[in-house]
C-alpha positions in Angstrom: -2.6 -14.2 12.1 -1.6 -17.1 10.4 -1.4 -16.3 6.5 0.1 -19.6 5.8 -3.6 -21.0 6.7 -5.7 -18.9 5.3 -7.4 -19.7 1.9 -6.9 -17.7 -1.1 -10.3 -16.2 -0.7 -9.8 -15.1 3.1 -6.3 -13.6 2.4 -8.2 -11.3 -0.4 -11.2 -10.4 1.7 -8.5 -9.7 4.9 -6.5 -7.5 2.6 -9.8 -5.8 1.0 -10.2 -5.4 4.6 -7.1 -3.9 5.6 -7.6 -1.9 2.2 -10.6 -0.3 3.1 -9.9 0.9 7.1 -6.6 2.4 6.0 -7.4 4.1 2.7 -11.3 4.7 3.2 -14.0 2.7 0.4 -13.0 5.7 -2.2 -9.3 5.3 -1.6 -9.5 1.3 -1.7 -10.8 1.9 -5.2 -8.9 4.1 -6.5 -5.8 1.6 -5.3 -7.4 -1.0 -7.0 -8.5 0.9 -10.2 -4.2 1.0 -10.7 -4.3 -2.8 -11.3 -7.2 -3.3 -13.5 -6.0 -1.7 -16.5 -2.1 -2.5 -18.5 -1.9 0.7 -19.7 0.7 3.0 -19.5 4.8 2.3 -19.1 4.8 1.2 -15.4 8.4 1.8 -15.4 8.5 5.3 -16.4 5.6 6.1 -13.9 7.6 4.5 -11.1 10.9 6.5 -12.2 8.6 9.7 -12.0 7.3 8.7 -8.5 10.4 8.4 -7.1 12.4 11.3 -8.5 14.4 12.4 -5.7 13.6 10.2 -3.5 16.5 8.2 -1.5 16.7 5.7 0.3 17.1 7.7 3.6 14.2 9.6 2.5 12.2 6.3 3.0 13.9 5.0 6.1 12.7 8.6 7.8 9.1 7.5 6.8 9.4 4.2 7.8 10.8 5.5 11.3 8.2 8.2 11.1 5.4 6.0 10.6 6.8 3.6 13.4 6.5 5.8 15.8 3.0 7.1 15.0 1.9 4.2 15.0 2.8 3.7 18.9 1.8 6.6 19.4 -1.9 5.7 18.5 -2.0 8.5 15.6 
């Protein structure tokens, strides 16, 4: 898929798309429904988020979700 083609309009309904078959139509709102409103200190919550978390934490999930996903799961 060529992004660099596609309108403004078609990018948004591919990724409302993409949105929905992942996350379900509850969890595509709910991810939206994070962008709607400015409230709240975005850069507290992130900090709180990712507490703990390193970066070879997410490397193991990136490799994790790899090879699920040539696995079919």
């Amino acid at each position: 898929m060529n992004t660099n083609r596609m309108s403004a309009l078609e990018i948004r309904k591919k990724g409302l798309e993409a949105l929905a078959q992942a996350l379900g139509p509850v969890g595509m709102v709910r991810f939206l429904q994070q962008f709607g409103s400015n409230k709240g200190d975005y850069t507290e919550e992130r900090e709180k988020l990712l507490e703990g978390i390193t970066m070879d934490d997410v490397w193991a999930q990136v490799q994790q979700n790899r090879q699920n996903n040539q696995s079919g799961t």
